[in-house]
gemmi code that builds the backbone of each chain (N, CA, C; Angstrom):
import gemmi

chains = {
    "A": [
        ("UNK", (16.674, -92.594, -63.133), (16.212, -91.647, -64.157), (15.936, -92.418, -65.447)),
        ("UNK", (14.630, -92.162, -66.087), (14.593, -92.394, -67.345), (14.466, -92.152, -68.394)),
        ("UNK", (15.444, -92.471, -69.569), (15.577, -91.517, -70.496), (14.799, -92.126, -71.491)),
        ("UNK", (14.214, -91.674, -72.762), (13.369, -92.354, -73.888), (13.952, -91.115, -75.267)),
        ("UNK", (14.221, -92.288, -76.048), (14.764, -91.443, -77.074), (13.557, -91.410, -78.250)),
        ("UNK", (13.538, -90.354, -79.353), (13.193, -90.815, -80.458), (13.830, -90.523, -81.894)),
        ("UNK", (13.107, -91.184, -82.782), (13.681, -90.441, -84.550), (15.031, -90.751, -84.397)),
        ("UNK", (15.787, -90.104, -85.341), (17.678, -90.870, -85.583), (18.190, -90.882, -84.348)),
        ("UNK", (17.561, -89.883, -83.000), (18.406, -90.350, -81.961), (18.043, -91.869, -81.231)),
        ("UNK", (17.122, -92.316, -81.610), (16.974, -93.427, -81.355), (17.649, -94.355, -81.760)),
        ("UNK", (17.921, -94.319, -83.368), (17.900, -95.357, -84.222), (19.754, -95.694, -84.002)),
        ("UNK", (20.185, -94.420, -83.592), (21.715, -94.184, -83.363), (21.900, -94.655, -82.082)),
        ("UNK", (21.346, -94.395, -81.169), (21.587, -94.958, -80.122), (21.188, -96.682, -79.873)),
        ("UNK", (20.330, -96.782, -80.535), (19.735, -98.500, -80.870), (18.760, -99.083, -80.116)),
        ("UNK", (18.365, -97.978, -78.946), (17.125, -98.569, -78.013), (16.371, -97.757, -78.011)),
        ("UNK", (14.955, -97.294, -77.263), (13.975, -96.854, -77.483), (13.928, -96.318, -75.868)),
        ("UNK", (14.435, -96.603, -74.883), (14.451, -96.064, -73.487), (15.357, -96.774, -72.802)),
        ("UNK", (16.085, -96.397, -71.728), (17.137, -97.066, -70.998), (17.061, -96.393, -69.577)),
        ("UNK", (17.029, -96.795, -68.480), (16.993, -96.835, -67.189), (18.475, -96.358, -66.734)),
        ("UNK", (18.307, -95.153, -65.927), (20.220, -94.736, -66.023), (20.397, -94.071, -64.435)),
        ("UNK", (21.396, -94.386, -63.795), (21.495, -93.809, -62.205), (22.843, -92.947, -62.679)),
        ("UNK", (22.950, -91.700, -62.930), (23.971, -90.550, -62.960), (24.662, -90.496, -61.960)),
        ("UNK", (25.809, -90.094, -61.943), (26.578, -89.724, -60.518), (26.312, -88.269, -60.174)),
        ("UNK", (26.633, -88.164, -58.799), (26.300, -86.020, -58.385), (26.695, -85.082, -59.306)),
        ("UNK", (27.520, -85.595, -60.280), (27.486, -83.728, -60.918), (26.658, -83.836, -62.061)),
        ("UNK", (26.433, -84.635, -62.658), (25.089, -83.988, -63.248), (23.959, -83.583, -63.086)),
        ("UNK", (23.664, -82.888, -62.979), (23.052, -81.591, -62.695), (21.956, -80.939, -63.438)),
        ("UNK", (22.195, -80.960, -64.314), (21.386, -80.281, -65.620), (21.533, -81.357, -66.968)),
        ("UNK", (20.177, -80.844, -68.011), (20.202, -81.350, -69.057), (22.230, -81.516, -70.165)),
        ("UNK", (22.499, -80.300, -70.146), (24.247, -80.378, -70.324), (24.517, -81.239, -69.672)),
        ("UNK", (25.013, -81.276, -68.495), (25.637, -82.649, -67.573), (25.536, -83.559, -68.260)),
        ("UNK", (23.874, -84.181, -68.222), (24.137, -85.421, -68.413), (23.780, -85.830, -69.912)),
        ("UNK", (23.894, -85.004, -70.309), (24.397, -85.343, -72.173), (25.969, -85.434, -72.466)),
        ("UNK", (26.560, -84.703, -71.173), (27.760, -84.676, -71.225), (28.300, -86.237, -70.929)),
        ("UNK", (28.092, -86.321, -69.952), (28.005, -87.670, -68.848), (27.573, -89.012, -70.445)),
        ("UNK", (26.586, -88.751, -70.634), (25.683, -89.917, -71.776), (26.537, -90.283, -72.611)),
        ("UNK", (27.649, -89.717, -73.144), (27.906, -89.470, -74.851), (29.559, -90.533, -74.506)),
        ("UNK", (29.990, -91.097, -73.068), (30.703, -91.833, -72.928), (30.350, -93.303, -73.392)),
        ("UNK", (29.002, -93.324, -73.201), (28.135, -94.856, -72.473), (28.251, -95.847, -73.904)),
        ("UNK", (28.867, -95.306, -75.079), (28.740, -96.561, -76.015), (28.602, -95.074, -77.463)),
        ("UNK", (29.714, -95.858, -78.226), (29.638, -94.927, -79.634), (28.463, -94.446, -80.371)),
        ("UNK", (27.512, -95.356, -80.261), (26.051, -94.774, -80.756), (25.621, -94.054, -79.666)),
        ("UNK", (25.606, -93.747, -78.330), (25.244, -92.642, -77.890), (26.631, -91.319, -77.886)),
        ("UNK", (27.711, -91.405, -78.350), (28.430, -90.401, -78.737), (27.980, -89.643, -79.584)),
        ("UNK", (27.481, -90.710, -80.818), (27.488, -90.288, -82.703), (26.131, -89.795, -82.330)),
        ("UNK", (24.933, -90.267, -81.536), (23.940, -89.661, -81.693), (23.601, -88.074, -80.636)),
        ("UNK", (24.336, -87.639, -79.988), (24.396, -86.760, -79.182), (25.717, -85.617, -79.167)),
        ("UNK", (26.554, -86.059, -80.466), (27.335, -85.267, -80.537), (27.335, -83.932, -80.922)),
        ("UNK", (26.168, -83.583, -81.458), (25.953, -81.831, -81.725), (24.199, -81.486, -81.445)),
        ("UNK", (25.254, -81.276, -79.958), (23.513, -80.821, -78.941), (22.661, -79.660, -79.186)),
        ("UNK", (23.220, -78.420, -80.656), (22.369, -77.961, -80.625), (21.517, -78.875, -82.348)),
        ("UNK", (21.745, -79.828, -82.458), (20.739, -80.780, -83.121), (19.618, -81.621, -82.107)),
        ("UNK", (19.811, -81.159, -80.966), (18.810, -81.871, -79.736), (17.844, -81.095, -79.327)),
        ("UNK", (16.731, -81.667, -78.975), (15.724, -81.011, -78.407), (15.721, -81.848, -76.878)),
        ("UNK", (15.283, -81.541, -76.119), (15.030, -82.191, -74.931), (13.534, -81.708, -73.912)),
        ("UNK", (13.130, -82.822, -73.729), (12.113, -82.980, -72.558), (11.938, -83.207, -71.341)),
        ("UNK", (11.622, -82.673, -70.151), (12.115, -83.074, -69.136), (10.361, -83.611, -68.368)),
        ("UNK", (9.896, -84.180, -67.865), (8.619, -85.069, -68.030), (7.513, -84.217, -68.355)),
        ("UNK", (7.776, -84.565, -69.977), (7.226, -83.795, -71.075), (6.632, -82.966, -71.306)),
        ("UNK", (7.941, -81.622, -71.140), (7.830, -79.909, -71.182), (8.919, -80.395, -71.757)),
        ("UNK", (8.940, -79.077, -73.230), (9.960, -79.002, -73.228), (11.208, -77.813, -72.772)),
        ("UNK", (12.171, -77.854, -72.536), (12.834, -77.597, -71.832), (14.415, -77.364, -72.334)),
        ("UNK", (14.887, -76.156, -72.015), (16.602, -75.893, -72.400), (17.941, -76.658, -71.937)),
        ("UNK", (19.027, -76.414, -72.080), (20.213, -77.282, -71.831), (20.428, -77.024, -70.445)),
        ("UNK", (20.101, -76.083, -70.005), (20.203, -75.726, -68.648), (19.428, -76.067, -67.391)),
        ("UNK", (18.191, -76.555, -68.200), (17.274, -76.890, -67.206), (17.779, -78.610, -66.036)),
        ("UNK", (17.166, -78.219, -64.695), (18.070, -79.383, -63.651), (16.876, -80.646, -64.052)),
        ("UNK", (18.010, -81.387, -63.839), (17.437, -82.759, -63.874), (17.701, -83.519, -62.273)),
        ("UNK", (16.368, -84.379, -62.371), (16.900, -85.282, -60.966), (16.176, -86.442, -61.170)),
        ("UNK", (16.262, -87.415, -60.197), (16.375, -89.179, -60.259), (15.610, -89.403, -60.292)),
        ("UNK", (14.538, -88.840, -60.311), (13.287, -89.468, -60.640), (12.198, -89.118, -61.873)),
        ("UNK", (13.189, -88.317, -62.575), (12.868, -87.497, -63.666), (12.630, -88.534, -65.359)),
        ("UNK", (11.723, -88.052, -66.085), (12.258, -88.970, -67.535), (12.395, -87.974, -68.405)),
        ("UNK", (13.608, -88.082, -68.810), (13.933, -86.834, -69.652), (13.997, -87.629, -71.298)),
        ("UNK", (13.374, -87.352, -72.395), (13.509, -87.239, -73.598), (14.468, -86.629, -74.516)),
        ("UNK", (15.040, -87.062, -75.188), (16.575, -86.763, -76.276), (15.471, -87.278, -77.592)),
        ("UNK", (15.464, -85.813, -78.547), (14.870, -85.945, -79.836), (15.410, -85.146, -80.790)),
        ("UNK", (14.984, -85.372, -81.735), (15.561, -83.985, -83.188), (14.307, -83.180, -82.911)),
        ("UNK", (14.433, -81.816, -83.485), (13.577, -80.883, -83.777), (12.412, -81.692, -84.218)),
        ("UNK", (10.926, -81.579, -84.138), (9.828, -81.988, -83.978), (9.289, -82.056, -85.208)),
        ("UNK", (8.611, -82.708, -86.309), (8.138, -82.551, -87.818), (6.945, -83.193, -87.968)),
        ("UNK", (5.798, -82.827, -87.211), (4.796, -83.075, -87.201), (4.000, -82.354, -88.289)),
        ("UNK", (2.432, -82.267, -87.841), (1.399, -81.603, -88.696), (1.364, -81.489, -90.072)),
    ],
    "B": [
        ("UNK", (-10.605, -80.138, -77.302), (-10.874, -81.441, -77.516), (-9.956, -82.202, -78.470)),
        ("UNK", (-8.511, -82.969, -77.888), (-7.697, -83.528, -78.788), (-7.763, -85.118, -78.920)),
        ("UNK", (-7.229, -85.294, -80.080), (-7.013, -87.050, -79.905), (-5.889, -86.888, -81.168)),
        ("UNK", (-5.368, -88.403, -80.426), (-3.842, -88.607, -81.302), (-4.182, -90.203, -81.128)),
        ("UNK", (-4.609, -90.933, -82.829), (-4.908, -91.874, -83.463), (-4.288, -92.699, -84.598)),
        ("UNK", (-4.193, -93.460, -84.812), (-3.628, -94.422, -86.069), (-4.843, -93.999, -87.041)),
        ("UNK", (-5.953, -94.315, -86.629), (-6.786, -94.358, -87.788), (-7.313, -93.036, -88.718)),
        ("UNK", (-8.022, -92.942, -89.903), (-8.420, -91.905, -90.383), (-9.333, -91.396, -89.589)),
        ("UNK", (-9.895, -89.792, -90.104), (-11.284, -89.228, -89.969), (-11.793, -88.855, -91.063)),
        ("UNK", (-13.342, -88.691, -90.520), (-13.567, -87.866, -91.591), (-14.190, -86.610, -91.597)),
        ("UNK", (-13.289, -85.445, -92.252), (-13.609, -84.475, -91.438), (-14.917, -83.690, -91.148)),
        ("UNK", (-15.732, -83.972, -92.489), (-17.416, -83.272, -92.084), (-17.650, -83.947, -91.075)),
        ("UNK", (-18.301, -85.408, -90.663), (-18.775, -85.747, -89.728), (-17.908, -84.955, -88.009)),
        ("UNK", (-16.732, -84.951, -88.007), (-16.328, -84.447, -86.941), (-16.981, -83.174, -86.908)),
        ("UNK", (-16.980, -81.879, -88.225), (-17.646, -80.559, -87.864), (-18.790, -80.680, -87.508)),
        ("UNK", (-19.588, -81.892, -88.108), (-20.911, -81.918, -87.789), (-20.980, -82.146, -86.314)),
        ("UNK", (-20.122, -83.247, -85.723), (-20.515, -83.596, -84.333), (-20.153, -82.029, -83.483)),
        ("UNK", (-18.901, -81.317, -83.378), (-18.282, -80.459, -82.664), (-19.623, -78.760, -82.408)),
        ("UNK", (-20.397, -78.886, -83.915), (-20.834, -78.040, -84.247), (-22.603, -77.949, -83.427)),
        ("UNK", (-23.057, -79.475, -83.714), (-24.628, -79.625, -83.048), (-24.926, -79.123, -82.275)),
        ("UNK", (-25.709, -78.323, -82.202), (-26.732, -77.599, -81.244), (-26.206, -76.356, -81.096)),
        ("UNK", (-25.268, -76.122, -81.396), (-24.108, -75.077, -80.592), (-24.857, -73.531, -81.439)),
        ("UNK", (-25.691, -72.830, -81.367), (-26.381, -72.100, -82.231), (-25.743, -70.623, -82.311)),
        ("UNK", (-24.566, -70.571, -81.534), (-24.020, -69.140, -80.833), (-22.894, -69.270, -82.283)),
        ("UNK", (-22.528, -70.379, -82.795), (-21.624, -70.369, -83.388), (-21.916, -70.030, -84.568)),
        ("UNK", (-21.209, -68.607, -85.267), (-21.170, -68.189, -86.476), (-20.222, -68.425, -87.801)),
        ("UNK", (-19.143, -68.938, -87.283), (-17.868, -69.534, -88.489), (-17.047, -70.621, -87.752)),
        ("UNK", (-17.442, -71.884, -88.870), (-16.178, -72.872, -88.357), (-14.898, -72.868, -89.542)),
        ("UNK", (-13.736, -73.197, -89.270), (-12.454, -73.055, -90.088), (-11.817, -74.148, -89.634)),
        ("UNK", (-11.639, -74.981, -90.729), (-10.989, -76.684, -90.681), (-9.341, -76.449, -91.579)),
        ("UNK", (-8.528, -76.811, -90.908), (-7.383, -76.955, -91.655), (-7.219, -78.347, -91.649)),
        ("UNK", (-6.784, -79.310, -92.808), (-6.911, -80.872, -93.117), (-5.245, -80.956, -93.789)),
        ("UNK", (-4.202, -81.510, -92.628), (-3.120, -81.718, -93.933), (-2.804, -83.225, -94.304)),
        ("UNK", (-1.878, -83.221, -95.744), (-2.374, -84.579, -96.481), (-0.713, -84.735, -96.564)),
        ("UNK", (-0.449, -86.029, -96.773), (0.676, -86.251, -97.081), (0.960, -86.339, -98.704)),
        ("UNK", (2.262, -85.416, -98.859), (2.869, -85.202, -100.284), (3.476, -86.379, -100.859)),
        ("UNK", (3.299, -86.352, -101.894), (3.965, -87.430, -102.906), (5.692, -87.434, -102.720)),
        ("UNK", (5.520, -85.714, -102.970), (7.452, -85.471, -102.895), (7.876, -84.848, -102.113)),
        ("UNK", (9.007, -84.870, -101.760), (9.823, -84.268, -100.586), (11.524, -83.980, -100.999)),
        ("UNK", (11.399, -82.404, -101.106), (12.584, -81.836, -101.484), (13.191, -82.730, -102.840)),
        ("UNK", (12.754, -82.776, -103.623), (12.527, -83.360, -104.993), (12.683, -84.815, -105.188)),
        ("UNK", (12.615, -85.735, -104.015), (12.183, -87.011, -104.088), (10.794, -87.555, -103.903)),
        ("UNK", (10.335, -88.631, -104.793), (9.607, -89.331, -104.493), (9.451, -89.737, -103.337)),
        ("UNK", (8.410, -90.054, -102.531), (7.704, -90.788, -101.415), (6.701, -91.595, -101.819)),
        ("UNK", (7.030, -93.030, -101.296), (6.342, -94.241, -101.446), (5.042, -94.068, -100.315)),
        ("UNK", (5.401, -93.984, -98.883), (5.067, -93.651, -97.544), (5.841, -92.836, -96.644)),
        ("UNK", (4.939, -92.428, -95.461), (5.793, -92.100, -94.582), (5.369, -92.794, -93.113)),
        ("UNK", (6.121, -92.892, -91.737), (5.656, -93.419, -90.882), (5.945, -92.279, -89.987)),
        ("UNK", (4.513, -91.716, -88.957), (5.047, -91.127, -88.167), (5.260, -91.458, -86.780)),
        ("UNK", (5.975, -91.244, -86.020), (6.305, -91.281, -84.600), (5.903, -90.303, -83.895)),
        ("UNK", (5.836, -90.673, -82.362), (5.264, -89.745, -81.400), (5.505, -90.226, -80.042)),
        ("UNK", (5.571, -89.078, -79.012), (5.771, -89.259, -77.532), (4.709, -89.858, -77.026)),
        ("UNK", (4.183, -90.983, -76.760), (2.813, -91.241, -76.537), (2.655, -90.282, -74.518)),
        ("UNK", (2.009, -89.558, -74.184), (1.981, -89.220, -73.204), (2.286, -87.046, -72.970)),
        ("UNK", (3.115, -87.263, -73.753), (3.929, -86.117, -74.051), (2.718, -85.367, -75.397)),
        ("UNK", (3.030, -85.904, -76.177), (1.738, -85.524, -77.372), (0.340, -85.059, -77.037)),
        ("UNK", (-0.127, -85.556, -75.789), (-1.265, -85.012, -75.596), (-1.368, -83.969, -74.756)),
        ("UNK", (-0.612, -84.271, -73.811), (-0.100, -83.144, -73.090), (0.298, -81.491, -73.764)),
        ("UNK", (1.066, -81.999, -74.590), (1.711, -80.684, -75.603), (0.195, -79.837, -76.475)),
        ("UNK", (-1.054, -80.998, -76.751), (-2.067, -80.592, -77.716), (-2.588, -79.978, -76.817)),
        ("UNK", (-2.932, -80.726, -76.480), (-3.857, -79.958, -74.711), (-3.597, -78.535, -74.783)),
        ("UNK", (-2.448, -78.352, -74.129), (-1.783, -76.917, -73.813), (-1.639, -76.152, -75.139)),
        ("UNK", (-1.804, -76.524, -76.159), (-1.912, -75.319, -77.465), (-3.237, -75.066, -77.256)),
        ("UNK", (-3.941, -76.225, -77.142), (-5.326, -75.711, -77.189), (-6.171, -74.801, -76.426)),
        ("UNK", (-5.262, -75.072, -75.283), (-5.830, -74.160, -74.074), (-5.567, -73.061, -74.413)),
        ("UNK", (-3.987, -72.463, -74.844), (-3.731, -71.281, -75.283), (-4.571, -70.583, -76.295)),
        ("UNK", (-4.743, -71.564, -77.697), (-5.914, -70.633, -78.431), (-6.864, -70.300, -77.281)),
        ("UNK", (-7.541, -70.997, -76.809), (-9.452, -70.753, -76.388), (-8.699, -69.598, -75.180)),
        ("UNK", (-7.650, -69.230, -74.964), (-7.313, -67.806, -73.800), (-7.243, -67.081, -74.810)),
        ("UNK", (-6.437, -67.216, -75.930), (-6.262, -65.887, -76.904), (-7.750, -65.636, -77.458)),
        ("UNK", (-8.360, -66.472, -77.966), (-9.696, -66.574, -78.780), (-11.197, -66.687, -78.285)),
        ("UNK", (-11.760, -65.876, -78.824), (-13.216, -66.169, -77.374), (-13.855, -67.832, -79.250)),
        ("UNK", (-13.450, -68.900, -78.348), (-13.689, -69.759, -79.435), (-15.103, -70.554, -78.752)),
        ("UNK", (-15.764, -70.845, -79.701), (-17.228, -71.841, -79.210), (-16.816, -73.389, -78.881)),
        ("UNK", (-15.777, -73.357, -79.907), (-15.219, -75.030, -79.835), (-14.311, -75.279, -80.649)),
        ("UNK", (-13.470, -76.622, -80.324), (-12.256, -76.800, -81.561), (-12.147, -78.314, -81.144)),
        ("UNK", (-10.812, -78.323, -82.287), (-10.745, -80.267, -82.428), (-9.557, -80.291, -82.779)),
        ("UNK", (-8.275, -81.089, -82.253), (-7.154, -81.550, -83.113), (-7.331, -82.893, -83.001)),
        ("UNK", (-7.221, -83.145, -84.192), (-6.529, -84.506, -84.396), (-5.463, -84.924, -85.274)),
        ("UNK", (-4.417, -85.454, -84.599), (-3.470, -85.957, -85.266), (-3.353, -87.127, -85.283)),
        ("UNK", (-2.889, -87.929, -86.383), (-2.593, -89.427, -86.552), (-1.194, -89.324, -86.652)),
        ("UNK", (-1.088, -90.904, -86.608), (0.038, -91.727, -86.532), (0.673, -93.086, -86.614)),
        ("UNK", (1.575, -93.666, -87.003), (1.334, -94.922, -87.815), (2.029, -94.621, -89.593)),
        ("UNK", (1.429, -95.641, -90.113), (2.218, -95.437, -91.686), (0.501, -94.617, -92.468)),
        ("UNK", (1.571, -93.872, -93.278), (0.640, -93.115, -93.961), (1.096, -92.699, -95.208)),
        ("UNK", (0.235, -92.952, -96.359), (0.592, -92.845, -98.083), (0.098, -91.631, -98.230)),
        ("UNK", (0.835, -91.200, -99.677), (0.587, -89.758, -99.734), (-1.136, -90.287, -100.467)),
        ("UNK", (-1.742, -88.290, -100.136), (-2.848, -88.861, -100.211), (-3.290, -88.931, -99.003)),
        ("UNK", (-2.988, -89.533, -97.957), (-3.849, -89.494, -96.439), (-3.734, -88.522, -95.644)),
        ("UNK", (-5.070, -88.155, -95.066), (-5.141, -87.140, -94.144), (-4.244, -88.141, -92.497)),
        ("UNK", (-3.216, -86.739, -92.474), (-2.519, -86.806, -91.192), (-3.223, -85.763, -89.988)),
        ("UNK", (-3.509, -84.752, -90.004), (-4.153, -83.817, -89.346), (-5.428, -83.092, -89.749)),
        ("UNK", (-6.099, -82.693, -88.122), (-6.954, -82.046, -88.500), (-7.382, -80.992, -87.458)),
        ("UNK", (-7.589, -79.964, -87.545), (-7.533, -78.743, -86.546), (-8.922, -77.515, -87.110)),
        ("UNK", (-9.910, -77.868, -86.225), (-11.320, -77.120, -86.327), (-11.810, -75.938, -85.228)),
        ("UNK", (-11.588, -74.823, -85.632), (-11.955, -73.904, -84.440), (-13.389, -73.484, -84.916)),
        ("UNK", (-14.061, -73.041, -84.047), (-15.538, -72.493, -83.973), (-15.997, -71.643, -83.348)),
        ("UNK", (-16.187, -69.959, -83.541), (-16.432, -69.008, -82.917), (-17.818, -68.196, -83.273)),
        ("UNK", (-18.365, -67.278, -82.618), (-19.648, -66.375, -83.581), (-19.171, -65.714, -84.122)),
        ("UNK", (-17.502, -65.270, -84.227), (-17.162, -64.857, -85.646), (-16.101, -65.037, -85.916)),
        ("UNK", (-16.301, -64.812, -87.719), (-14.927, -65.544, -88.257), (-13.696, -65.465, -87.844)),
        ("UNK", (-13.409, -63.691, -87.386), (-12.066, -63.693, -87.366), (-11.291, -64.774, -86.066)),
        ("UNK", (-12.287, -65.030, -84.913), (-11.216, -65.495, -83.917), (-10.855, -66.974, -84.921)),
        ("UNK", (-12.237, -67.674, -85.394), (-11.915, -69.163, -85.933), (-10.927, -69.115, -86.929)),
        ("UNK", (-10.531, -68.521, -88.057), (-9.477, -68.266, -88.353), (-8.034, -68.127, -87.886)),
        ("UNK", (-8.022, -66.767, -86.977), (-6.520, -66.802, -86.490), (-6.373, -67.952, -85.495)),
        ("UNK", (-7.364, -68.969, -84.342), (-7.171, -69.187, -84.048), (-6.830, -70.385, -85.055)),
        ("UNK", (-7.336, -71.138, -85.714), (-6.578, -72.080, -86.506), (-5.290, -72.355, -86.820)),
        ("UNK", (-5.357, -70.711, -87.636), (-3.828, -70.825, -87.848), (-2.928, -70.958, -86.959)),
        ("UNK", (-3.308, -70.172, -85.665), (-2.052, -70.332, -84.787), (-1.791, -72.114, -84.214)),
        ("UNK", (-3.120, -72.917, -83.986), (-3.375, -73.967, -83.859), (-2.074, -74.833, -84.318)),
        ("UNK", (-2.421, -74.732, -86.303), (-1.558, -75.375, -87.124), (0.125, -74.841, -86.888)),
        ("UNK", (0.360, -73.557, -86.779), (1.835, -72.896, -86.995), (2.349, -74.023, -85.371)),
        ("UNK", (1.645, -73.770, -84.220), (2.477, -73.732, -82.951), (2.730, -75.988, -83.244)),
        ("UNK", (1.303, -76.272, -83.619), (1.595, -78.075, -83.425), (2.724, -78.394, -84.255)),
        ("UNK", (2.968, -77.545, -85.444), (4.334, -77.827, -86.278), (5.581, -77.989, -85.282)),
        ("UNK", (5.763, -76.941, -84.523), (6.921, -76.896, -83.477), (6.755, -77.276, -82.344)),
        ("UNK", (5.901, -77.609, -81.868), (5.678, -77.571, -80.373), (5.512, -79.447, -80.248)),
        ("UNK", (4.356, -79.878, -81.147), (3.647, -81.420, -80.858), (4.880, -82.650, -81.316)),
        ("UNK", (5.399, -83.433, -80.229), (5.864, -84.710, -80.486), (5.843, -85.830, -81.423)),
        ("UNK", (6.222, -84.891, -82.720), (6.024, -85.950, -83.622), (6.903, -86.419, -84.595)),
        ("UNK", (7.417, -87.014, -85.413), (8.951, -87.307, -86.286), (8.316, -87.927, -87.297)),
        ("UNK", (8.791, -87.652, -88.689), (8.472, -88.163, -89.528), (9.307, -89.022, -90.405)),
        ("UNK", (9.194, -90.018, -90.581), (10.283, -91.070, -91.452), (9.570, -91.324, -92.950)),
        ("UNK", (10.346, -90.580, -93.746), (10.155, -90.533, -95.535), (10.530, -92.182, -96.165)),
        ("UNK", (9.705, -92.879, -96.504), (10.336, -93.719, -97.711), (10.823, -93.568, -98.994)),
        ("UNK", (11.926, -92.972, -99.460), (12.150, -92.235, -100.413), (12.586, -93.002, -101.141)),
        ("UNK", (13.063, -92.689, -102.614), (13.886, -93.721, -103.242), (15.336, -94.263, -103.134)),
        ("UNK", (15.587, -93.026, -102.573), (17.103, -93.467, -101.553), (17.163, -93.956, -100.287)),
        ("UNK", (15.692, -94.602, -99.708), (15.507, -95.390, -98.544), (14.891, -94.765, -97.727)),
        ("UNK", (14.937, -94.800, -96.548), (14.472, -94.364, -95.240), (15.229, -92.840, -94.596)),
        ("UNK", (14.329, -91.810, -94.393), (14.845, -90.147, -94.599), (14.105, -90.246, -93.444)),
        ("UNK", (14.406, -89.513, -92.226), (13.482, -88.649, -90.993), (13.721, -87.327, -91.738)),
        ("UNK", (12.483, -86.656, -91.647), (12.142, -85.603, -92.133), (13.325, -84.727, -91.188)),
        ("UNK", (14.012, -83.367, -92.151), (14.530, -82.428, -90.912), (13.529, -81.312, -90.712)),
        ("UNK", (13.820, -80.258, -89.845), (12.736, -79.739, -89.182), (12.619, -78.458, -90.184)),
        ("UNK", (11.941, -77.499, -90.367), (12.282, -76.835, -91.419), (12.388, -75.489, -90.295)),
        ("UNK", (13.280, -74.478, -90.916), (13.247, -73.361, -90.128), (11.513, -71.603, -90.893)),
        ("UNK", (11.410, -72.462, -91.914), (10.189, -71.897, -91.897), (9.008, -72.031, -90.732)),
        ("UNK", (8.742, -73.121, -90.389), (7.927, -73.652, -89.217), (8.150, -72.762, -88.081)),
        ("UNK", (9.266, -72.316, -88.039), (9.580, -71.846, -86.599), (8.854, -70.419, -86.480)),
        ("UNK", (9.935, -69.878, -88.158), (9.157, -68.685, -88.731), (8.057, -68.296, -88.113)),
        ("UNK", (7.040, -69.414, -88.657), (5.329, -69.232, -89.139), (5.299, -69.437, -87.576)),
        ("UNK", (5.752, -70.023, -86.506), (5.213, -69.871, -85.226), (5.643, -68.799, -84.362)),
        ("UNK", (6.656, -68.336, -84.730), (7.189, -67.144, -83.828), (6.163, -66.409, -83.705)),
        ("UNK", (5.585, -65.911, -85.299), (4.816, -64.670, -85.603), (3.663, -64.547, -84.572)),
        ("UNK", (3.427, -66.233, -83.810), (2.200, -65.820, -82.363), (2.781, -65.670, -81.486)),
        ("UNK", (3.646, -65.598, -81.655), (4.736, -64.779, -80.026), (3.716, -64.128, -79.428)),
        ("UNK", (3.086, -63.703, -78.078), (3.151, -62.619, -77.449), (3.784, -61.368, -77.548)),
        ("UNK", (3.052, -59.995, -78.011), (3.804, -58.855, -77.852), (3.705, -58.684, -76.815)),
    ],
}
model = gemmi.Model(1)
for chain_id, residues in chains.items():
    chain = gemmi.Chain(chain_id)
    for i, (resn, *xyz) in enumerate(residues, 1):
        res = gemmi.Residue()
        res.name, res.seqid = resn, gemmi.SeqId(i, " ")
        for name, pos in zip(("N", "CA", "C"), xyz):
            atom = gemmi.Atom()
            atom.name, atom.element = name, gemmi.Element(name[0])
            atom.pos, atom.b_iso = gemmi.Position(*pos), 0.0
            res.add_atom(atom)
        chain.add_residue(res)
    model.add_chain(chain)
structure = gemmi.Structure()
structure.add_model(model)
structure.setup_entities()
């Protein structure tokens, strides 16, 4: 699965995309934000208040509930500030 | 018809191109936004914006499609840039074209309200207290709800 971050969740987390194999219970976008927020303190600090997250799942966007699977690239962003 | 670019436009020549020949068409409506000097009472030097490259067009696409279902439209245009940009520079540009005014209008607006919330984009402020990502404003959401579907 691949994830691509952007904006402070990027800059907090410190990379720009990372290549990630989940174990079976994650399941859904929750899961594996749940699952993520172990992997290193900048992905704690940057994922710690998920309703500051938006998420993409190959690019729709998409709720906390929505399923994820392994071949999926799911996006972790802030609310959008375009136009 | 979208594109997502680093570089400027300029926007007559685009109405001119979108518009040629097209003789059915009775009102075009251009919304052009520019980047502000200030932001929530700081100065801005620049700003740089970011974007989903892949995701962004995808997302324009599908607004656009939605106006031209809501709107009997002749033609339209987004363009958004991206890259560093001083206040003063055109960041967007969103042109609908119908035989009459009212669809090119609402459809604009809805154009501009939905790319606020919907299009892949982040903005990073150079302020005088450094480097700011814009937060999202809950007006935006406001101004897009209001095309909800009844």
């Amino acid at each position: 699965m691949k994830l691509v971050y952007f904006a402070w969740v990027r800059t907090r987390i410190g990379k720009a995309e990372e290549t990630v194999h989940p174990p079976p219970e994650v399941h859904d976008v929750e899961t594996l934000l749940e699952w993520l927020k172990r992997h290193s303190p900048g992905h704690a600090e940057a994922l710690k208040d998920v309703s500051a997250l938006r998420i993409a799942v190959n690019h729709e966007h998409v709720s906390i509930h929505h399923a994820v699977h392994p071949g999926d690239e799911v996006a972790i962003f802030p609310p959008v500030t375009g136009g | 018809m979208i594109r997502v670019q680093r570089e400027d436009f300029d926007p007559g020549a685009e109405i001119e191109k979108l518009t040629a020949g097209r003789h059915e068409i009775g009102g075009v409506v251009s919304f052009i936004g520019l980047v502000r000097d200030m932001a929530g009472g700081a100065k801005i030097g620049a700003m740089t914006l970011e974007h989903y490259p892949g995701m962004t067009e995808k997302q324009l696409a599908a607004i656009e499609a939605e106006a031209n279902a809501r709107w009997p439209l002749s033609a339209s245009l987004i363009i958004h840039r991206y890259g560093r940009l001083e206040p003063g520079d055109r960041i967007v540009l969103v042109i609908t074209a119908s035989p009459h005014r009212e669809a090119a209008f609402e459809a604009c607006h809805f154009l501009i309200d939905w790319l606020k919330t919907k299009a892949p984009f982040w903005k990073l402020e150079d302020t005088e207290r450094g480097p700011q990502w814009v937060a999202a404003d809950a007006k935006d959401d406001k101004a897009a709800a209001r095309w909800a579907e009844k």
